[in-house]
N, CA, C and O atoms as a Maestro MAE file, in Angstrom:
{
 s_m_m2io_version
 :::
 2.0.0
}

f_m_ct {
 s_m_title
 :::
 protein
 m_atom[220] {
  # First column is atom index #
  i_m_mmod_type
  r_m_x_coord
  r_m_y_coord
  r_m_z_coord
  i_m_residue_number
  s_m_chain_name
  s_m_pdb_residue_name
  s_m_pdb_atom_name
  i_m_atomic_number
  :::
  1 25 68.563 120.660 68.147 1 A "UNK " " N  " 7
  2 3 69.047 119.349 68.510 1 A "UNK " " CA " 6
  3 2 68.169 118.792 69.634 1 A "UNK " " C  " 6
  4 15 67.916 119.326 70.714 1 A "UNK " " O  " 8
  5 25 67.682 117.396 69.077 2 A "UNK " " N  " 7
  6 3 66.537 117.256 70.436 2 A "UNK " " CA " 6
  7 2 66.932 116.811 71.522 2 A "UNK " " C  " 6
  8 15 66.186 117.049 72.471 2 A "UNK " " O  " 8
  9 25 68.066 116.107 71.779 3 A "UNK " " N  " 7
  10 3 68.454 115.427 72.181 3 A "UNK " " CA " 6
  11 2 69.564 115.875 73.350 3 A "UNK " " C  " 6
  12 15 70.318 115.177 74.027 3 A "UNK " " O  " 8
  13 25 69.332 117.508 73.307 4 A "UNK " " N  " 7
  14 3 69.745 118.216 74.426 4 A "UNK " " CA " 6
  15 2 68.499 118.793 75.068 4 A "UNK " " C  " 6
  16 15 68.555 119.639 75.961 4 A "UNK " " O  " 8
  17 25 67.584 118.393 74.670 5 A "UNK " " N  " 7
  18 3 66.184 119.279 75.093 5 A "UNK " " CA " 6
  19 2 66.002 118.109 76.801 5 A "UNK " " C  " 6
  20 15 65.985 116.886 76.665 5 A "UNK " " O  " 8
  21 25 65.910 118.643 77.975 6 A "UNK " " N  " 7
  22 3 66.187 117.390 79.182 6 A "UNK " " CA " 6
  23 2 64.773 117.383 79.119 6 A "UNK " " C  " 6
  24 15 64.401 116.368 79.708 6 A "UNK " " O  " 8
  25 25 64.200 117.761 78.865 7 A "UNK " " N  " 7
  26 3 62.319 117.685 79.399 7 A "UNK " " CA " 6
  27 2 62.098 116.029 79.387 7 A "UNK " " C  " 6
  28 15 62.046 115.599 80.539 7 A "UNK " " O  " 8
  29 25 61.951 114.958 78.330 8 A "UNK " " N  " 7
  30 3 61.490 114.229 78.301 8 A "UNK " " CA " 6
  31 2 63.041 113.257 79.192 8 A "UNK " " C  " 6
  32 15 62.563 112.170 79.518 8 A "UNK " " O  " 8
  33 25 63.676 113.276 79.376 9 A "UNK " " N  " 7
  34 3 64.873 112.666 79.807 9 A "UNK " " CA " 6
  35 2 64.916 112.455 81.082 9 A "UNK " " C  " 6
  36 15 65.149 111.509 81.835 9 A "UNK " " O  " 8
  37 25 64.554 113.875 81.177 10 A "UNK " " N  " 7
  38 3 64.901 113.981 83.253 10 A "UNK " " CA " 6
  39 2 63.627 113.677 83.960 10 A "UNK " " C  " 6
  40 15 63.513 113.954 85.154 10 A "UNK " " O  " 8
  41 25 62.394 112.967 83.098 11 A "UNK " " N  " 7
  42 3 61.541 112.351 83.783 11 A "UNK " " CA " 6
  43 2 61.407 110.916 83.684 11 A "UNK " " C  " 6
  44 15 60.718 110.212 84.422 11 A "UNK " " O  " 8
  45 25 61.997 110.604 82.879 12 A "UNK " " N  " 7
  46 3 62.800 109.052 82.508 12 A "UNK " " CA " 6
  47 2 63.507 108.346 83.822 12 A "UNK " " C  " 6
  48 15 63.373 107.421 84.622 12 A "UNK " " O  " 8
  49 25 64.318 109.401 83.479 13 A "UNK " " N  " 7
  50 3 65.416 109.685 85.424 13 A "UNK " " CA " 6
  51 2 64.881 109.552 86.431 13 A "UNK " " C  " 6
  52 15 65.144 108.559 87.110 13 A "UNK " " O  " 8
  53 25 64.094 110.357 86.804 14 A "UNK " " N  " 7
  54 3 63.364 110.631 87.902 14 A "UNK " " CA " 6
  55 2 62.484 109.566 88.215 14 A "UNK " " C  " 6
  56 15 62.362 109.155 89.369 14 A "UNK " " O  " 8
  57 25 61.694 108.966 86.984 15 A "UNK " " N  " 7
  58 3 60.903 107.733 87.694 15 A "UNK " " CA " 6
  59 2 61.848 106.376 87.879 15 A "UNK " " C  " 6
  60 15 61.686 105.362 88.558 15 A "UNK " " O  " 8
  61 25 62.584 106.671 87.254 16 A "UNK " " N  " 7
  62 3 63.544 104.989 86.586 16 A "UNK " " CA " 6
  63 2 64.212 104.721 88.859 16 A "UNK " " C  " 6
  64 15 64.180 103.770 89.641 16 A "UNK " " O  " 8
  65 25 64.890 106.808 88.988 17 A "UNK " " N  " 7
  66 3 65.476 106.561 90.617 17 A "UNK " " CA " 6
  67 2 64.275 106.198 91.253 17 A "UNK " " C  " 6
  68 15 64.336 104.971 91.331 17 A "UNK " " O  " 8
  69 25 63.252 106.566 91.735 18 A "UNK " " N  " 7
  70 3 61.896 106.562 92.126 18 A "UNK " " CA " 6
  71 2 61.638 104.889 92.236 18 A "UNK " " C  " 6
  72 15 61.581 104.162 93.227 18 A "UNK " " O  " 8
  73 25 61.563 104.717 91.397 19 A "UNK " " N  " 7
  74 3 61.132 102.923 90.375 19 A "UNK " " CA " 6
  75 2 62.541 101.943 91.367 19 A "UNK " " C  " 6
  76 15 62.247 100.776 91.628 19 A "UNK " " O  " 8
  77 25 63.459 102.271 91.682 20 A "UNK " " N  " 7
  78 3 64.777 101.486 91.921 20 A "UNK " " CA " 6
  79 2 64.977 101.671 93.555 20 A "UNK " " C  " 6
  80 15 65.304 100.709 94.249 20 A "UNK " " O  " 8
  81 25 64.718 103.194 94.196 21 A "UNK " " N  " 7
  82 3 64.557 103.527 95.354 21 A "UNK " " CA " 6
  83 2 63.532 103.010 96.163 21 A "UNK " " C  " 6
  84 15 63.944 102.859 97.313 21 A "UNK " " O  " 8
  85 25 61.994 102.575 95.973 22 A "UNK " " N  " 7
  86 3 60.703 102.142 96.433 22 A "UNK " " CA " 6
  87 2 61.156 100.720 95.965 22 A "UNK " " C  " 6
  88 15 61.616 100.089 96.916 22 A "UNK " " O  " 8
  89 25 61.163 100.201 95.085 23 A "UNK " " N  " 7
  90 3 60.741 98.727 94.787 23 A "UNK " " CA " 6
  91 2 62.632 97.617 95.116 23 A "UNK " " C  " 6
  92 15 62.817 96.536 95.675 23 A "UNK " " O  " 8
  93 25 63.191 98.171 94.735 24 A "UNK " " N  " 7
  94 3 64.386 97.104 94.749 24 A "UNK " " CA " 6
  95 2 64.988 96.840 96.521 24 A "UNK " " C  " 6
  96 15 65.326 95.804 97.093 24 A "UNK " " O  " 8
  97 25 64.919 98.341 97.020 25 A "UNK " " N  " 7
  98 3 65.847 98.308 98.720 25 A "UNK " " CA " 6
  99 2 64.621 96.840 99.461 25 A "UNK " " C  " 6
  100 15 65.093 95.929 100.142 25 A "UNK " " O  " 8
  101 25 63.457 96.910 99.205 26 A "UNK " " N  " 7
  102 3 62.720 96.016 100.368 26 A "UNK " " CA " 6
  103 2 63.015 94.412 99.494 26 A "UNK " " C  " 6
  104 15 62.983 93.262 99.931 26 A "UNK " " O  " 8
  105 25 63.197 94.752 98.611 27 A "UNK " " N  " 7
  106 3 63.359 92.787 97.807 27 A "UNK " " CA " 6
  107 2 64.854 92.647 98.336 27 A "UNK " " C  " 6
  108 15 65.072 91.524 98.792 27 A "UNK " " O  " 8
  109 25 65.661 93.299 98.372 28 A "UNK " " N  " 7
  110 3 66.990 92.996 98.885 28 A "UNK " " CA " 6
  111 2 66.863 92.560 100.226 28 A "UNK " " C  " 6
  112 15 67.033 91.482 100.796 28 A "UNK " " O  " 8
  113 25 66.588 93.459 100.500 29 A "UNK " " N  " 7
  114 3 66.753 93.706 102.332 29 A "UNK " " CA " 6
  115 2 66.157 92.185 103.387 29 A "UNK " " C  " 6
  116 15 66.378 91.906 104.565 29 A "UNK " " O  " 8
  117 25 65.271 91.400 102.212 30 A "UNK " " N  " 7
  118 3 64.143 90.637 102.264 30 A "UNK " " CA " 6
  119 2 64.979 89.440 102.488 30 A "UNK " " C  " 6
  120 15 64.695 88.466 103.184 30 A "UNK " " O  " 8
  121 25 66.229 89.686 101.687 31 A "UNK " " N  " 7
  122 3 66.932 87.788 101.265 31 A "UNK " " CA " 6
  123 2 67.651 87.796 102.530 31 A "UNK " " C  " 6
  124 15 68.246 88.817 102.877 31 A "UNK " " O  " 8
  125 25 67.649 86.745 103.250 32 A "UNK " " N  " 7
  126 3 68.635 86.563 104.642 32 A "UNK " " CA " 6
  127 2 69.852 85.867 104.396 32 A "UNK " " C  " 6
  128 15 70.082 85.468 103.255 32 A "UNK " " O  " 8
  129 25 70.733 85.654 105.400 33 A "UNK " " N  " 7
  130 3 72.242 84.900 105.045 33 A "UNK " " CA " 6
  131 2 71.840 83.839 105.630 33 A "UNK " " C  " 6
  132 15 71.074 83.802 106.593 33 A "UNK " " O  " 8
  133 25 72.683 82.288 104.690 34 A "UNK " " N  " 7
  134 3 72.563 81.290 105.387 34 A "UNK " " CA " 6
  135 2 73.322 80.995 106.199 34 A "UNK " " C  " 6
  136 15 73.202 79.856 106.651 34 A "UNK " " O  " 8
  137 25 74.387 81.841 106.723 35 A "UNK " " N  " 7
  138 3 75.394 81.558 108.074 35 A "UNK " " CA " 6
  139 2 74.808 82.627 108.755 35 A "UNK " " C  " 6
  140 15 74.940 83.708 108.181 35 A "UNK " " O  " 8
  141 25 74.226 82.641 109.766 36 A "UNK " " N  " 7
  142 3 73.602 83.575 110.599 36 A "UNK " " CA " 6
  143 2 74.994 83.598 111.955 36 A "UNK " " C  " 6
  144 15 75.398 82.532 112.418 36 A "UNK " " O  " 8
  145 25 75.357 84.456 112.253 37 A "UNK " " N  " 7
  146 3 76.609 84.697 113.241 37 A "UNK " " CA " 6
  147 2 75.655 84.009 114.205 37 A "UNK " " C  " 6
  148 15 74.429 83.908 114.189 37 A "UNK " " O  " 8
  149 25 76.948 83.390 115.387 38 A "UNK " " N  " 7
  150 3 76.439 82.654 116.696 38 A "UNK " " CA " 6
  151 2 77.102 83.863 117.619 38 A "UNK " " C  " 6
  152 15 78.089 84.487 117.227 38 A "UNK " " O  " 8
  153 25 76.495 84.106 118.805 39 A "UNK " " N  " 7
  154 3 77.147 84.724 119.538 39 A "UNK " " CA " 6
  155 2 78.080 83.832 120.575 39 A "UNK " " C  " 6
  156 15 77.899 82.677 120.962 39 A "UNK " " O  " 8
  157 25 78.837 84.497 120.802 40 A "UNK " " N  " 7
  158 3 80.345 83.615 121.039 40 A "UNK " " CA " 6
  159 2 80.386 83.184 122.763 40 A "UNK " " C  " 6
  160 15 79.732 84.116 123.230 40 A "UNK " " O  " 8
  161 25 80.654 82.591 123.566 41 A "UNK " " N  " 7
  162 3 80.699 82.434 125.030 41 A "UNK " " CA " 6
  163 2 82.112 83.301 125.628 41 A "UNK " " C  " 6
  164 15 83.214 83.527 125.129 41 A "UNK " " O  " 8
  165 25 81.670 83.543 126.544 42 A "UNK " " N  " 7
  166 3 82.631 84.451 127.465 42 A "UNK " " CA " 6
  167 2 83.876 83.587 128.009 42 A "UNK " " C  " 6
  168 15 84.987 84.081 128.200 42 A "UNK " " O  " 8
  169 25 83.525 82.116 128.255 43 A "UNK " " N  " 7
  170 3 84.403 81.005 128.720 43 A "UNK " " CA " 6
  171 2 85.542 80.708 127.835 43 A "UNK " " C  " 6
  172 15 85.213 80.397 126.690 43 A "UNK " " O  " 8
  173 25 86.946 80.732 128.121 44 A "UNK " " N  " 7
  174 3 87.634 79.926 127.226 44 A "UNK " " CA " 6
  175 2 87.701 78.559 127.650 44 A "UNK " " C  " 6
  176 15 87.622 78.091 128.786 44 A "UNK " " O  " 8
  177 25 87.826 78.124 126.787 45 A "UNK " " N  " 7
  178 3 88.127 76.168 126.199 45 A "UNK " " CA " 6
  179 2 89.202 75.827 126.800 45 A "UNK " " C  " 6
  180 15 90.307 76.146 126.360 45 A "UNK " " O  " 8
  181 25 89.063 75.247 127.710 46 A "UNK " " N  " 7
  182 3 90.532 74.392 128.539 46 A "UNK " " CA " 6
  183 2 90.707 73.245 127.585 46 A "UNK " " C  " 6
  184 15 90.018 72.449 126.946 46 A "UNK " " O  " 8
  185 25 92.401 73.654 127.876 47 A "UNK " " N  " 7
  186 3 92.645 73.145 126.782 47 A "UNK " " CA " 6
  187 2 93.064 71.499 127.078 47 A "UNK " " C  " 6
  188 15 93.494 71.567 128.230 47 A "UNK " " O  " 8
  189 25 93.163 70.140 126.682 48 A "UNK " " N  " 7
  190 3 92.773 68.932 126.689 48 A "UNK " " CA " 6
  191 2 94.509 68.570 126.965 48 A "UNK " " C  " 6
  192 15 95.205 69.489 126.534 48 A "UNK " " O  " 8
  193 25 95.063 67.787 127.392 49 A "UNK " " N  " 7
  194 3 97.104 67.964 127.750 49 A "UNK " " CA " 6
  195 2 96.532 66.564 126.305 49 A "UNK " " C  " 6
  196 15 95.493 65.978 125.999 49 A "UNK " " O  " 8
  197 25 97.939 66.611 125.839 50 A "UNK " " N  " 7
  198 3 98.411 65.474 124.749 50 A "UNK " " CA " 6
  199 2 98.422 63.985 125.439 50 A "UNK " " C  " 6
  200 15 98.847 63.668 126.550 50 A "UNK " " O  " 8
  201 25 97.940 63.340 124.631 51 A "UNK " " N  " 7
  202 3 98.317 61.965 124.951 51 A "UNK " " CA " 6
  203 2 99.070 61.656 124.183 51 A "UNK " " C  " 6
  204 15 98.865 61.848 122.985 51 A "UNK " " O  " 8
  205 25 100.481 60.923 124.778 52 A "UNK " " N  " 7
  206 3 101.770 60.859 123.851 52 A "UNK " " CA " 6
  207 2 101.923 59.521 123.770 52 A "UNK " " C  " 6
  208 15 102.766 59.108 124.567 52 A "UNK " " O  " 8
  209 25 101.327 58.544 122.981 53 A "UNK " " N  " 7
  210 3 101.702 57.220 123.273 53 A "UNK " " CA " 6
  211 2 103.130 56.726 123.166 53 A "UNK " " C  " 6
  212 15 103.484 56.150 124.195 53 A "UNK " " O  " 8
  213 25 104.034 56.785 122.239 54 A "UNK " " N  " 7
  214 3 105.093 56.963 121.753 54 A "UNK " " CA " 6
  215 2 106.350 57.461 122.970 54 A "UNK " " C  " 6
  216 15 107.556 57.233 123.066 54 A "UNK " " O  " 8
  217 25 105.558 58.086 123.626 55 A "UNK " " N  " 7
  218 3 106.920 58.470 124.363 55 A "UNK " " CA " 6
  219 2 106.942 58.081 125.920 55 A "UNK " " C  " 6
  220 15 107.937 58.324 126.603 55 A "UNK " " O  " 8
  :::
 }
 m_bond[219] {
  # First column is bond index #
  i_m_from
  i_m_to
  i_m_order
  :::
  1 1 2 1
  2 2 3 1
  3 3 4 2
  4 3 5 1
  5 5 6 1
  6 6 7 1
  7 7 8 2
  8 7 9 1
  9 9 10 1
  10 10 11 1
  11 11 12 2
  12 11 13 1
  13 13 14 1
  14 14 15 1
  15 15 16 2
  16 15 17 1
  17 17 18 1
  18 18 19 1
  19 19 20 2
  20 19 21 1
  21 21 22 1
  22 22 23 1
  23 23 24 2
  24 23 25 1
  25 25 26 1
  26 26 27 1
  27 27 28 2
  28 27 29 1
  29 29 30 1
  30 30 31 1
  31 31 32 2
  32 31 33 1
  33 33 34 1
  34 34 35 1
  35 35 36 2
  36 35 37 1
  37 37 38 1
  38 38 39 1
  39 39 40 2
  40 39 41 1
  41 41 42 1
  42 42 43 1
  43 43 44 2
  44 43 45 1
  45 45 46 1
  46 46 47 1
  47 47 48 2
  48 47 49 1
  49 49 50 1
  50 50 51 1
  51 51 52 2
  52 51 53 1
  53 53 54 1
  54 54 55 1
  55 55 56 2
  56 55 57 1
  57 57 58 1
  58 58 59 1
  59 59 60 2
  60 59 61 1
  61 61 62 1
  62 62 63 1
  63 63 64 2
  64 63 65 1
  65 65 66 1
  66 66 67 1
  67 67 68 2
  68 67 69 1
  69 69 70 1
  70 70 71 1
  71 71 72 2
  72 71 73 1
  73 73 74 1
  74 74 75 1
  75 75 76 2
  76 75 77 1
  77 77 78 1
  78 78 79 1
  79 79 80 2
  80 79 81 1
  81 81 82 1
  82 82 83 1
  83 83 84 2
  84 83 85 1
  85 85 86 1
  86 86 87 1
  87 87 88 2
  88 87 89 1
  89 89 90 1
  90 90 91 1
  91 91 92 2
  92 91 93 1
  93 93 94 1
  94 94 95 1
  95 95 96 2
  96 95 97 1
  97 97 98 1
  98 98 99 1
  99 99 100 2
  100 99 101 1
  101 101 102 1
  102 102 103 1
  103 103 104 2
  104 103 105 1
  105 105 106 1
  106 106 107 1
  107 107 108 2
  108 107 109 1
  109 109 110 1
  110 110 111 1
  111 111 112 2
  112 111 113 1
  113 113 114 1
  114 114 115 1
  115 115 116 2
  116 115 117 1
  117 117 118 1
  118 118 119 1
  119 119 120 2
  120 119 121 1
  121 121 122 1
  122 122 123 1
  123 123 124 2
  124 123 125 1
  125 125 126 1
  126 126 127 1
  127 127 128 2
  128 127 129 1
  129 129 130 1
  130 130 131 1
  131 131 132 2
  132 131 133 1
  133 133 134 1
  134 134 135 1
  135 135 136 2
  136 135 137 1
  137 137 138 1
  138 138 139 1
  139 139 140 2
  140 139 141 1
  141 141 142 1
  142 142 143 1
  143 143 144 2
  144 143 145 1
  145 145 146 1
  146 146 147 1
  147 147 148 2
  148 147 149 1
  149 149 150 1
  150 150 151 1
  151 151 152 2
  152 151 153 1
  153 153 154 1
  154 154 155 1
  155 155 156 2
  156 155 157 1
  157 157 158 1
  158 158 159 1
  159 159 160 2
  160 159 161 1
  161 161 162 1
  162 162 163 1
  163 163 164 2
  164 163 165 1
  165 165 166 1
  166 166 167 1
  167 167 168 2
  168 167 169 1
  169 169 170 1
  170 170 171 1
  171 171 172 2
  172 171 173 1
  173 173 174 1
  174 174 175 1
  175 175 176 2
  176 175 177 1
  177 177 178 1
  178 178 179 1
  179 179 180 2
  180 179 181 1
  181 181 182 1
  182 182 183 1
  183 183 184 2
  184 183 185 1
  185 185 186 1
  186 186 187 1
  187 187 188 2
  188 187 189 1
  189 189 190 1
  190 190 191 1
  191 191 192 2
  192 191 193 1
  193 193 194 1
  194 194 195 1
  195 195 196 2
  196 195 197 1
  197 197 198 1
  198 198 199 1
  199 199 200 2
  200 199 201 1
  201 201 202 1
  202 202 203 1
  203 203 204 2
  204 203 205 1
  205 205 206 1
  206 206 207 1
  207 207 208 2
  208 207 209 1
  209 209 210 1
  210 210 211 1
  211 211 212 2
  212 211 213 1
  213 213 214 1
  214 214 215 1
  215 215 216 2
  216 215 217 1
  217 217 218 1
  218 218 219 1
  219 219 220 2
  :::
 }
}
């Protein structure tokens, strides 16, 4: 049965991980986000009192 024989299979494998490990991680790694985090201020926001016309 040839098709248990791994010789030609497990080098299929081996280059296909090889082939996916070297070439795909740096094209990923490559694309950036278009919301880039802001770093946040230490200050809180005083807060503004209501203007109540109405009352």
């Amino acid at each position: 049965m040839p098709q248990l024989d791994p010789a030609p299979w497990f080098t299929v494998l081996v280059f296909s991980w090889l082939l996916f490990l070297t070439v795909l991680p740096p094209k990923i790694l490559s694309h950036t986000s278009p919301n880039e985090p802001n770093t946040l201020s230490t200050q809180k926001p005083q807060p503004e009192p209501w203007n109540w016309p109405w009352f």
